[in-house]
N, C-alpha and C positions, 0 to 999 in steps of 0.2 A: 504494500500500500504506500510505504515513504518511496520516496524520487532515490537512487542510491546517491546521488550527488552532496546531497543534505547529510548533517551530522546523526538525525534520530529517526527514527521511523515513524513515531509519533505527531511530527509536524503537519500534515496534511489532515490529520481526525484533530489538530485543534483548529486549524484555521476552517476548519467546515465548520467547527463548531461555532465559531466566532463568527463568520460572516450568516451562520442562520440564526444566530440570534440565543442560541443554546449554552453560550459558556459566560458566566462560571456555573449556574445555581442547575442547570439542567444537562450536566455530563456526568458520566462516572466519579466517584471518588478516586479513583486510580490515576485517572487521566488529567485530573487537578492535583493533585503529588508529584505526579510525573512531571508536570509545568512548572514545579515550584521548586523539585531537585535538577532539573537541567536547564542547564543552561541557554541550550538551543532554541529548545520548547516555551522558556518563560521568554528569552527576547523577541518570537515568533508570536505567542500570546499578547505581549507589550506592543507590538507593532499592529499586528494585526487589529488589535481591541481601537487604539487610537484611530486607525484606520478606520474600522465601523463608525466611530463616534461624529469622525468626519461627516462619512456619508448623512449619516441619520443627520446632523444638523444641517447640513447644504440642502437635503430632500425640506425639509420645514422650512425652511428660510426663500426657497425656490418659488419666484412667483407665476403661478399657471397663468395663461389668457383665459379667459371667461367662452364657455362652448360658442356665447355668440360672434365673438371676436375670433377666434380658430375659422368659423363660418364665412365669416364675413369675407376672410384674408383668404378664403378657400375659392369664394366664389369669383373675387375679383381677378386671382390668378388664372380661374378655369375659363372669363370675360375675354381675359389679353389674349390666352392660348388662343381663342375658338378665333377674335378679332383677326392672329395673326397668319392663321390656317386661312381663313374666308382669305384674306389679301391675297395668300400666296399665287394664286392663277390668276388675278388681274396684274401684278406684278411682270409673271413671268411673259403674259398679252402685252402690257406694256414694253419688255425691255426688246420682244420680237420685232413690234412697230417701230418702236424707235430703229433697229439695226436693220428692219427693211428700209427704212425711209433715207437712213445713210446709205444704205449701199443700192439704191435708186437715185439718189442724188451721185454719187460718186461715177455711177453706170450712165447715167443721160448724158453726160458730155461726150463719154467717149461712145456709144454708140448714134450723139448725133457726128460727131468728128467723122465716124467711119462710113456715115450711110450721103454724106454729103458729096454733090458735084462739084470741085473746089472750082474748076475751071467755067463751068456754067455760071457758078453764083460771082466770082470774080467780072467775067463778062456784063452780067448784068448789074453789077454793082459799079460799075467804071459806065457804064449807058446812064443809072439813072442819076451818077456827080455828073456826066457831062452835062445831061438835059436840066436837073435842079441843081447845080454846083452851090452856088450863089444864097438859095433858098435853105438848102440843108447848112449851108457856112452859117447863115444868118441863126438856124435854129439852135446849133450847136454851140457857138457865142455866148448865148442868154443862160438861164437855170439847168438845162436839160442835161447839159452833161454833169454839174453839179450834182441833183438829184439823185441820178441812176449812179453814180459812182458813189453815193452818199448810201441809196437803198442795198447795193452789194458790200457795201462795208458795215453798215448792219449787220446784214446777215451772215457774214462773216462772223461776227463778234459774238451773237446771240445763240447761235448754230453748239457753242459746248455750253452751253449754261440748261439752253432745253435739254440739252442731250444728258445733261449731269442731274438736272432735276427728276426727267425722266427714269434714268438708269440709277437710283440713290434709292436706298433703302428704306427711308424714312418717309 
């Protein structure tokens, strides 16, 4: 029954005793002798005893939450879970659209670059500066080209901030 490691064989039947509650007044008289001639046994008994007393005061002094409050913190936990489960597929619908929509923007230039007549559209872009030279100089002059180089700088800018809001977790 003792560990052979330990000095007595004794040490294990007091310290049961002692942490169930049974020692001194509800053991053998042999085995309260036995503690008080050895040495091993009474510094095992002294430890262990102090040890219980611990416990039992940390247990009384231990302040429980009230079952409603256990409840409360129960249901508000099992709220966040269920909220963060429901998110999860609009999330993952979200982070799809967004990586479609970049790699639609990304793909449209160069599938128009490759589907274009450079030579046809050159031709008729040098026909219509010859015939408007004057009118399109005049237009280009004024806001327009301010504008459209002000709206692509935009969208330059704004283009990770969607995409960050978009793709964020929160």
């Amino acid at each position: 029954m003792a560990d052979p490691g330990n000095g007595c064989p004794h040490e294990s039947e007091i310290v049961t005793a002692i942490t169930s509650g049974r020692w001194p007044s509800a053991v053998e008289p042999e085995l309260r002798e036995h503690a008080t001639s050895c040495a091993t046994c009474r510094e095992v008994a002294d430890l262990a005893a102090m040890l219980r007393d611990d416990q039992i005061g940390l247990c009384r002094s231990a302040e429980v939450p009230s079952s409603s409050q256990v409840w409360w913190r129960a249901a508000v936990r099992a709220r966040a879970e269920a909220q963060r489960a429901a998110a999860r597929p609009i999330m993952i619908v979200q982070r799809v659209a967004a990586v479609g929509a970049a790699a639609l923007m990304a793909a449209a230039p160069i599938w128009l670059v490759a589907r274009t007549d450079w030579a046809a559209l050159a031709t008729e872009i040098s026909a219509v500066i010859g015939a408007r030279g004057t009118e399109i100089a005049a237009g280009l002059s004024g806001g327009a080209t301010f504008s459209v180089v002000l709206a692509f700088t935009a969208c330059a800018l704004f283009a990770p901030v969607v995409l960050y809001l978009l793709l964020s977790d929160d």
